[in-house]
Structures are given as C-alpha cells and as structure tokens.
N, C-alpha and C positions, 0 to 999 in steps of 0.2 A: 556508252550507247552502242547496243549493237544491234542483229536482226530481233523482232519481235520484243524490246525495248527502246520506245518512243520519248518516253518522258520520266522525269521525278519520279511521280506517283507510280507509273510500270515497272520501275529499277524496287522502291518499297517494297510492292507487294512480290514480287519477282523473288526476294532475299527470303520472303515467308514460304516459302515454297520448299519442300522435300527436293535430294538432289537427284529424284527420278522425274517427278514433275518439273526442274527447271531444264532438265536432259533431254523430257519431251515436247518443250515449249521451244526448244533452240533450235530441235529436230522439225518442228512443225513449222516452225521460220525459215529456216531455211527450205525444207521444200517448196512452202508456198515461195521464196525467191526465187527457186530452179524453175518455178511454172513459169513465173514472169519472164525469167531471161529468155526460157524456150518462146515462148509468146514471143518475144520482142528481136530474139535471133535467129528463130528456125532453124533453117538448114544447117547455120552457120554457128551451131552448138552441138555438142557431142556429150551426153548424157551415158554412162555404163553405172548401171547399177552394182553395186556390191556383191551380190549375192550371184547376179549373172557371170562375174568376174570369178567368184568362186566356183561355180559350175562349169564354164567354159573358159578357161582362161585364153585356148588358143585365139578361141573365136572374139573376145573380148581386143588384144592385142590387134587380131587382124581388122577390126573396127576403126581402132587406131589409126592404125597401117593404111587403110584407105582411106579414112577421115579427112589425113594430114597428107594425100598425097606422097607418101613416100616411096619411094621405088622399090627397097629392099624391106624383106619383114626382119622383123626382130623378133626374140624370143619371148615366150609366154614368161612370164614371172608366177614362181613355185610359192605357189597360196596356202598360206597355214589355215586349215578348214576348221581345227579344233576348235577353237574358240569360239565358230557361229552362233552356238547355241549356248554359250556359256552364262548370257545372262538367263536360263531358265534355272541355271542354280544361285544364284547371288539375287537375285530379284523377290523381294516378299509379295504374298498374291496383293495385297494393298497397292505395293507399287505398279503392277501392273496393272492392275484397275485405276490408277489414277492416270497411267500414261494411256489406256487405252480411252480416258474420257476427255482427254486433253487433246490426243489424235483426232480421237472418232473410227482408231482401226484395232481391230480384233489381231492376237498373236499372231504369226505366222506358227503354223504347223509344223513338227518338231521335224528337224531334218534330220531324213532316214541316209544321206548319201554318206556316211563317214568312214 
C-alpha cells in the first residue's frame, strides 16, 4: 500500500499500467498529499520545488536558512541542470500523452537555461 493505492483492486490495475503511467500516478499522489500537508500545516511546511532549486540554488538554500531559523547560512549545493530535460529524449509521445492525461498538465516547455 502506498500513496494513490488504496486497495486490491487499485494495486491490480495499477501493475497493468505502462512504467510512465504508474510514474505519473505516484507523481499525482503524491502532490495531491503535498496539498493536504500544506492544507493542514501552513506555515509550518516548507515546500521548494525542483526546478526552482535548479534555477536559484542560492535562493532555494536561503529559504532553508530562514525556514529553519538558523543563524549561519550554508552553501548552495552544485545542481546538475543536465538532466532536466532529459526525459524529452527517453519518453515516447504515447508516454507522454498518457502522463499528461493522468496529470491533467501539459509539458513544461523545453528549458532554454543550459
């Protein structure tokens, strides 16, 4: 049992599923869980997305840094960017139509920052 498998029957059909569609089904689990936790913890959750962290690492760190209260900052961590976009080469357009109907979100647009 885990996020977005409830039951028997869920775990079943779950196994029939392509490993981009159960990728997307785990992904959409777990966000709708990050909603509920922010829901249910506000302030008292600290949320950095991925991609933010790849763009601004310092700023990402310094998030941290005041989040948790700490006195001293610490150092941004050296983020390997290459890979961002790397499922646009390994992904078949199928896959990606099946996770974006599983989502409900369209790609993000090819990052230009590399």
């Amino acid at each position: 049992r885990f996020l977005g498998i409830n039951s028997a029957e869920e775990a079943e059909t779950y196994e029939r599923l392509s490993a981009a569609e159960q990728h997307a089904l785990r992904w959409l689990s777990h966000s709708e869980r990050m909603d509920q936790l922010h829901r249910d913890l506000g302030q008292r959750l600290l949320v950095l997305e991925y991609d933010v962290l790849q763009d601004d690492p310092a700023a990402s760190t310094n998030a941290i840094q005041t989040f948790l209260e700490l006195p001293t900052p610490f150092p941004a961590p050296n983020i390997k960017r290459d890979s961002r976009d790397k499922w646009r080469e390994v992904l078949s357009q199928d896959d990606i139509e099946s996770i974006e109907r599983i989502t409900g979100m369209e790609p993000p647009p090819t990052n230009k920052m590399h």
